[in-house]
N, C-alpha and C positions, 0 to 999 in steps of 0.2 A: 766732503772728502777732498784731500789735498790732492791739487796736480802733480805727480812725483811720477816723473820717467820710470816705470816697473818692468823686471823683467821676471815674468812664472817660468819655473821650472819642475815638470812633474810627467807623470806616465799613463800609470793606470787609471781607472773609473773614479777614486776617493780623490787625484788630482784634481780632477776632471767636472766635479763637482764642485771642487775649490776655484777652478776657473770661473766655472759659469757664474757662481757668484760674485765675483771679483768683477766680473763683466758688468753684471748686472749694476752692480751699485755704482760703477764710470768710475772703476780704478784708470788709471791711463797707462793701458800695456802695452806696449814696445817692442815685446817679442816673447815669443813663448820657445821653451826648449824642453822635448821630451826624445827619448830615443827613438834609434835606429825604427823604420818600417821592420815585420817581421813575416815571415813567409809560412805559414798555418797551414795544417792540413795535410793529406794526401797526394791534393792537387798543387799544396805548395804556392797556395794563393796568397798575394802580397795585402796585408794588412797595417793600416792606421793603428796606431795608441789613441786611447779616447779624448786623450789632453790634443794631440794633432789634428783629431776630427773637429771637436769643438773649435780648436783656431783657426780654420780653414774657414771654418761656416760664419768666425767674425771678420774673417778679414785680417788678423792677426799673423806680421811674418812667424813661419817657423825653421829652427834649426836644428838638426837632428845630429850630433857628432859622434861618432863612435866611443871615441875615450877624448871626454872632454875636458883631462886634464893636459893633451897635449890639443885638440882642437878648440880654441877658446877668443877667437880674437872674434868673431861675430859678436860674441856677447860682451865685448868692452866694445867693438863698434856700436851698440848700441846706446852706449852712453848711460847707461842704468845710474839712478841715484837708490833705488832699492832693489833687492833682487827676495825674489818669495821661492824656496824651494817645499814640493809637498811630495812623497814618494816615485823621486827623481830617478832614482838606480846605478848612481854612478856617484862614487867620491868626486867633491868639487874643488879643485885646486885654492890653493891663497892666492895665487890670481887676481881670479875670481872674488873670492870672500871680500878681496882688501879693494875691490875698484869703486862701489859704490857708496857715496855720501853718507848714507842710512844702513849701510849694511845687509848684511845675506841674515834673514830670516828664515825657519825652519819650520813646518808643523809636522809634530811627531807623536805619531798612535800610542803616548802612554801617559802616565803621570809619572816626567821625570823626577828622582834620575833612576828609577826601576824601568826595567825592559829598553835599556839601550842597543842599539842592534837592529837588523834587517827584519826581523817580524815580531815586533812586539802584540800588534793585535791576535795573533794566533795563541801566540805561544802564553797569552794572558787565559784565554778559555783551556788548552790544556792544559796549563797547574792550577786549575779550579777557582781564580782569582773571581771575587765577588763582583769587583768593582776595577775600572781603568779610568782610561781620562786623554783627554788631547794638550798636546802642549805646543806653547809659542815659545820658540826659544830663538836668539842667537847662534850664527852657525860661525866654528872655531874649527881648526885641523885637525882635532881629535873626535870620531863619532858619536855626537849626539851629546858631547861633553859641553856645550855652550851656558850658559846664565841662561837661565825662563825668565819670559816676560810675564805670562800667564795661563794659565790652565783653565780648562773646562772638565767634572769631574761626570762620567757614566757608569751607571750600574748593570753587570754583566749580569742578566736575567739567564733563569734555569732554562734549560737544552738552548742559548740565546749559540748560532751558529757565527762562525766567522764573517761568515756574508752579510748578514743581516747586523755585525756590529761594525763591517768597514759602512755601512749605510751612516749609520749613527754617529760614528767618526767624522763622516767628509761631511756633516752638516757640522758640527760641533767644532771641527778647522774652519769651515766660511763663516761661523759666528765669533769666534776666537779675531780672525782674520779683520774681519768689517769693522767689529766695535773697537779694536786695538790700534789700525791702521795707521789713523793720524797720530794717536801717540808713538804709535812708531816712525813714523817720518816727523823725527823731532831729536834733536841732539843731546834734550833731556829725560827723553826716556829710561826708565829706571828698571835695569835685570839684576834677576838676583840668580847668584854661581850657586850650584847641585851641591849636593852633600855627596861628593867622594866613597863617604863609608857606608851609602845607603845603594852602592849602584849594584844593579842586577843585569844580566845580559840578557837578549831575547834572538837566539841563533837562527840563524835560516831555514828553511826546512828544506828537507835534503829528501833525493827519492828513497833510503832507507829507512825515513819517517813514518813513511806512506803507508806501511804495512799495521794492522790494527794491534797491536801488544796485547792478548786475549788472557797474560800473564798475570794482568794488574788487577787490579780489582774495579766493581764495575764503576763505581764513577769515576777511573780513572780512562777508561774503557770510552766511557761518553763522551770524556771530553775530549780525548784524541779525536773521536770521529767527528765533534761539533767544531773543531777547531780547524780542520781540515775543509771543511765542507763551506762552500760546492769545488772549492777549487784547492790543490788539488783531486781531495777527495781521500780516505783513507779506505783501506782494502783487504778483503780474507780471501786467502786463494783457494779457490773451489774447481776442482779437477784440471789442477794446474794452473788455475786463471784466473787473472782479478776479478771480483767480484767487490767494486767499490758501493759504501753505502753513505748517501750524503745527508738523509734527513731520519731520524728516528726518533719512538718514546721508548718509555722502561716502563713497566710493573715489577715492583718490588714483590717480592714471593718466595716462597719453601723449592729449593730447585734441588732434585733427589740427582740428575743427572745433567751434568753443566755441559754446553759447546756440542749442543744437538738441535738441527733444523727442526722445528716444530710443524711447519705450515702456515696458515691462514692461523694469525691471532689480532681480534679485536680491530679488524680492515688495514692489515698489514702482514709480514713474513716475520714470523719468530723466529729468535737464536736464544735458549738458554742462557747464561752467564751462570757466576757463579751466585747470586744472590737475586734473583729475578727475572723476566724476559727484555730481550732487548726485541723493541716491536719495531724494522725496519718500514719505512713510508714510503722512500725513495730510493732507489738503487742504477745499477748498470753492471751486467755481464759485459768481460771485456770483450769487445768487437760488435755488443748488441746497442741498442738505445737506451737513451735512461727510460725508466719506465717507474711505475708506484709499484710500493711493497706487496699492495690488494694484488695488482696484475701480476708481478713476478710469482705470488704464493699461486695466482691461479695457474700458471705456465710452465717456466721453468722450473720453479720450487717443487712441483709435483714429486721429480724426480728424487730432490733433496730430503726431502719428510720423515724423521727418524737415523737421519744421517747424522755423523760426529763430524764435529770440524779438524782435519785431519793438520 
């Protein structure tokens, strides 16, 4: 691995991931930058981002700037000849882009240039898409619009939830990452620019998302709630209240009466659809704990049992 001044830029857990393996292999990082501490909870307790706990625990300075397109002079005091950005959260000035030797690199949750934008991994499982991919790209002024270095290609397996493909993803960025490295710290490294007329967006998810659309048909139905899940979680409002559900199956079936609480099916809580049961696993009444579908159907669901979903 080449000695090349880096500086990571990243937030959440799939950063975070990308860190620790960046560590591991004796990249030589310089300084790590993820956002602001954020204050969780009730009690309004101050929390770390996973990418800041990780770098705490190596020893690694960190920077936290609010908008770090006007807070940005740490990160040129660093002297960066490469800078690695991985689901950062904040537009990065040209600044920035233009101070490093080797340039601002990017890994981005899709096979571009489809699903450019703030939640490509999501929004890949609710349009039903088979398959996605990780990409190494070039970072330019325009989002997500840079030349690819290279991709790694994943298959979105059936009920495969968000969660469990941002897992799949932040290995597949520190493989991306590791094996490409030195050719990227090289002036001969060779990108190749997106096809323009192939790009698709992947928008944010916004709290009017959240809500289950019971309108669609059912696997369109699945993939909302697989896409969502575990975080934010999508939601059927039940005597006024969220009633989010993060893990479920389907049985395909003859449904005489669609958007009616069944009970206890098959060690879970059933809801009709229109062409099958959606056999919830895991769930949360809002203000209660998350708990299994088996327990909800023994509990609260009692109540539900023969109910429509209004």
């Amino acid at each position: 691995m080449k000695k090349v001044r880096t500086v990571f830029m990243g937030t959440p857990q799939i950063a975070c991931t990308v860190l620790e393996n960046m560590i591991e292999a004796g990249i030589d990082l310089v300084l790590v930058v993820t956002q602001p501490d954020r204050k969780v909870g009730r009690k309004q307790k101050v929390t770390y981002s996973p990418v800041k706990e990780c770098a705490l625990h190596h020893d690694i300075p960190v920077f936290q700037p609010y908008r770090i397109k006007e807070e940005y002079q740490a990160v040129l005091d660093a002297k960066p000849e490469l800078i690695v950005t991985c689901a950062f959260g904040q537009i990065v000035p040209d600044v920035i882009l233009e101070a490093p030797i080797y340039g601002c690199v990017n890994l981005h949750g899709s096979l571009l240039p489809k699903y450019r934008g703030a939640a490509p991994i999501q929004r890949a499982i609710w349009d039903g898409e088979k398959k996605t991919g990780m990409s190494l790209m070039k970072m330019v002024s325009a989002m997500d619009a840079g030349p690819v270095f290279d991709t790694e290609e994943i298959v979105i397996e059936p009920m495969e939830t968000s969660s469990s493909l941002f897992e799949k993803m932040a290995l597949a960025a520190s493989r991306l990452l590791i094996r490409d490295y030195d050719a990227i710290c090289s002036k001969d490294a060779h990108y190749v620019e997106q096809d323009e007329s192939l790009v698709t967006f992947a928008a944010k998810i916004e709290k009017e998302d959240e809500k289950i659309d019971l309108s669609k048909d059912d696997e369109a139905i699945l993939c909302q709630i697989n896409a969502l899940s575990h975080a934010p979680g999508g939601y059927i409002e039940v005597n006024h209240k969220k009633f989010k559900i993060y893990k479920v199956d389907y049985k395909q079936q003859e449904v005489k009466d669609p958007f009616v609480w069944l009970g206890k099916v098959d060690q879970g809580f059933g809801l009709s659809l229109h062409h099958g049961i959606l056999i919830i696993q895991q769930c949360q009444m809002e203000g209660k704990p998350i708990v299994s579908g088996l327990d909800f159907a023994n509990g609260q669901g009692q109540n539900l049992k023969g109910k429509r979903v209004s």
